[in-house]
N, C-alpha and C positions, 0 to 999 in steps of 0.2 A: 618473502614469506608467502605462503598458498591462500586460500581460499579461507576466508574466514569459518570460524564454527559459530554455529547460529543456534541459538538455546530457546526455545518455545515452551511457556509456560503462560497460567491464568497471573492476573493479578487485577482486583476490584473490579472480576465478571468479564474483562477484559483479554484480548489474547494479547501477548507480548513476544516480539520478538528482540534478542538484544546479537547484536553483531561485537566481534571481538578481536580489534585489531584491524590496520587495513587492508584493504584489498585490492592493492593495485596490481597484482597478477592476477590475470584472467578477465580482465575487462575489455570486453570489444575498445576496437581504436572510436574513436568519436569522428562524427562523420558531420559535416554539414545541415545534411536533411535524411531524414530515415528513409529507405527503402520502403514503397508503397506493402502493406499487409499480403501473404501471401494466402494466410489461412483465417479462414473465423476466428479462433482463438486469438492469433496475433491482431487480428480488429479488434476483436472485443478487450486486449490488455490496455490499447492506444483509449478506451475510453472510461478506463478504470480511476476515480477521481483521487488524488497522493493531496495527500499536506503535508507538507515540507518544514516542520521547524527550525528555525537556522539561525544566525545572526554573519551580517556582512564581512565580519574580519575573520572567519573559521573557513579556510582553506578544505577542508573535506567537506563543508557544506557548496564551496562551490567546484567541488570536482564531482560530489553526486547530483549537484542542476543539471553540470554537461551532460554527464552520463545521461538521464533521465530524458533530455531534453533529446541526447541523438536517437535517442530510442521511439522518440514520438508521443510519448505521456503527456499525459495532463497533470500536471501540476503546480499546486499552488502554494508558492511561497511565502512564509510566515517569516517576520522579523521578529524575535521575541523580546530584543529591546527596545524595539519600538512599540509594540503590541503588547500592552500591562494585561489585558484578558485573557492573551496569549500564549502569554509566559507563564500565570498559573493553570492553565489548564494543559502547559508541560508540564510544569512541577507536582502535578495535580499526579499525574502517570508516571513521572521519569521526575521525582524527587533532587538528585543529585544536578537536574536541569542540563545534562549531558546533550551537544547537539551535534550532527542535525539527530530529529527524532521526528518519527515519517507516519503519519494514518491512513491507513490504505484499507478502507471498506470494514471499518471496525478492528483493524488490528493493527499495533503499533509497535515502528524499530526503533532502536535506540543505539545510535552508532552508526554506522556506515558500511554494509555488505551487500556490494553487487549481487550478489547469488543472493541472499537473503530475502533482499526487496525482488529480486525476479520471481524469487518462490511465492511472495504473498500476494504479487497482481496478476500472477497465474494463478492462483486460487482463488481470487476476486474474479478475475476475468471466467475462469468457467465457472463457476455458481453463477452469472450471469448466462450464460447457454447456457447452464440446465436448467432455469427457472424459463429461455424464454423458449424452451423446446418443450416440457414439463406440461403432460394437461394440465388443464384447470381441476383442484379436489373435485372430487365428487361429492356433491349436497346431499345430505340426506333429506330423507322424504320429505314434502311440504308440509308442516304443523298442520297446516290450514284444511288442505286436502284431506277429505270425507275416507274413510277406513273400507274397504270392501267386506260385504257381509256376507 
């Protein structure tokens, strides 16, 4: 089967991604240790921060750690049966409680799509350049400062 299709819609103010189907063609081999960053963007993905919803016995929740893990991400792993706060504040997003289900800089998968989750920490990851390249707004005049006559 190809590349998953990946559905992007709002849901309670929220962006939601939901992934469909696996994806195991097209996933880089898993490698030991990532490849040092060659570009800005590729740093700046490595420090984009993932939550990871999972529980220990769901087999796709530990083939997307590997993945995630060769790639050099940060991410942090959620047990949702161990973690009662957790777990509703999946169920809170992802009803159905389907995992793993991943939050990546306010926007969140549901299911397991390599391409999917690349698209959303590449979109994390540069709103991150462009906020830290991005002058500073521009203030309007001082309240305080006297008006020229």
């Amino acid at each position: 089967m190809g590349a998953n299709v990946v559905h992007r819609r709002a849901f309670l103010g929220l962006s939601l991604v939901i992934g469909c189907g696996p994806a195991a063609q097209g996933e880089p081999a898993m490698s030991e240790a990532p490849p040092p960053p060659r570009t800005p963007l590729e740093a700046a993905k490595r420090e984009v921060p993932i939550t990871m919803f999972m529980t220990t016995w769901c087999p796709v929740c530990r083939r997307a750690s590997r993945y995630l893990a060769s790639r050099g991400y940060r991410v942090r792993e959620v047990d949702v049966e161990r973690d009662v706060r957790a777990a509703a504040a999946m169920v809170y997003v992802n009803p159905r409680g389907a995992v793993p289900m991943f939050e990546i800089d306010g926007d969140y998968a549901i299911g397991w799509s390599a391409p999917g989750i690349e698209k959303l920490v590449t979109a994390a990851a540069q709103r991150s350049l462009d906020e830290a390249t991005s002058p500073p707004p521009s203030s309007s005049r001082d309240p305080g400062a006297s008006t020229p006559r």
